[in-house]
C-alpha positions in Angstrom: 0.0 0.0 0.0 1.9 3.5 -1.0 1.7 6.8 1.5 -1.0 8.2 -1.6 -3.2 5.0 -0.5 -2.7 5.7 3.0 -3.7 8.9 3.3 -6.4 8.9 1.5 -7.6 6.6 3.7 -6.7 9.0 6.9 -8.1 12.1 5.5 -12.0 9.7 5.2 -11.2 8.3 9.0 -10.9 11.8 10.4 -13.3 13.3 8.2 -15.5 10.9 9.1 -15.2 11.2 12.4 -15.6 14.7 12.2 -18.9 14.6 10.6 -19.7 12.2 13.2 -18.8 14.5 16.0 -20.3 17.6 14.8 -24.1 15.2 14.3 -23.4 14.5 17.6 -23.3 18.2 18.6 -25.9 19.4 16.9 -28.1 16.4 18.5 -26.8 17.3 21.5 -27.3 21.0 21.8 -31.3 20.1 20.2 -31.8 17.9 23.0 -30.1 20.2 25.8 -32.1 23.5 24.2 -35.0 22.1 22.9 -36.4 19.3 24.6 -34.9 20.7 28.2 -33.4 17.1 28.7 -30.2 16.6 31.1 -26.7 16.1 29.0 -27.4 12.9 27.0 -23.9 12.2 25.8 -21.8 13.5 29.0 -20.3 16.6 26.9 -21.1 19.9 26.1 -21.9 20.9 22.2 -18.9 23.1 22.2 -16.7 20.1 23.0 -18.2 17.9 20.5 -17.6 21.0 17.9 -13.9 21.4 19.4 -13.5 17.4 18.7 -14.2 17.7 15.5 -11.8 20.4 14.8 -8.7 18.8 15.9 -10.0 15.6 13.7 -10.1 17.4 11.3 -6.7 19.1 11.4 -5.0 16.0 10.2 -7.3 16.2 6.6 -6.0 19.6 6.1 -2.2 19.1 7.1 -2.8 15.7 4.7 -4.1 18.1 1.8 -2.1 20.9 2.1 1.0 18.3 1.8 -0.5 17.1 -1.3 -0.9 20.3 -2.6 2.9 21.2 -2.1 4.0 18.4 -3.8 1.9 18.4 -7.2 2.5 22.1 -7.0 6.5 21.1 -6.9 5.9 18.6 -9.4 4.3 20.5 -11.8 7.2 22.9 -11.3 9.7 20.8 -12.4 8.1 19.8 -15.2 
């Protein structure tokens, strides 16, 4: 498996799991704001959002490197 392979696969995981934390924020602030129910996951909305921030600060270090180097490659070419 080359690093292309592999971090294409790393940028879905924590993209994923991104998306899945900021659901899980929005469900939780609904539930907390709307319904007038007691914390139903244990966390606050804002640290489901914050979460999903630093997962996805790996996608964008992952892209950014990609950019660099087709940017370099077309360069030399």
């Amino acid at each position: 498996m080359g690093i292309d392979k592999l971090c294409s696969i790393a940028c879905r995981v924590f993209a994923v799991a991104a998306g899945v934390l900021f659901l899980a924020a929005i469900v939780e602030w609904l539930m907390y704001n709307v319904v007038q129910t007691p914390l139903w996951l244990g966390f606050l909305p804002q640290r489901f959002l914050e979460l999903a921030a630093y997962s996805l600060l790996p996608v964008i270090v992952i892209l950014l490197r990609q950019i660099r180097e087709e940017m370099r490659a077309q360069k030399r070419a």
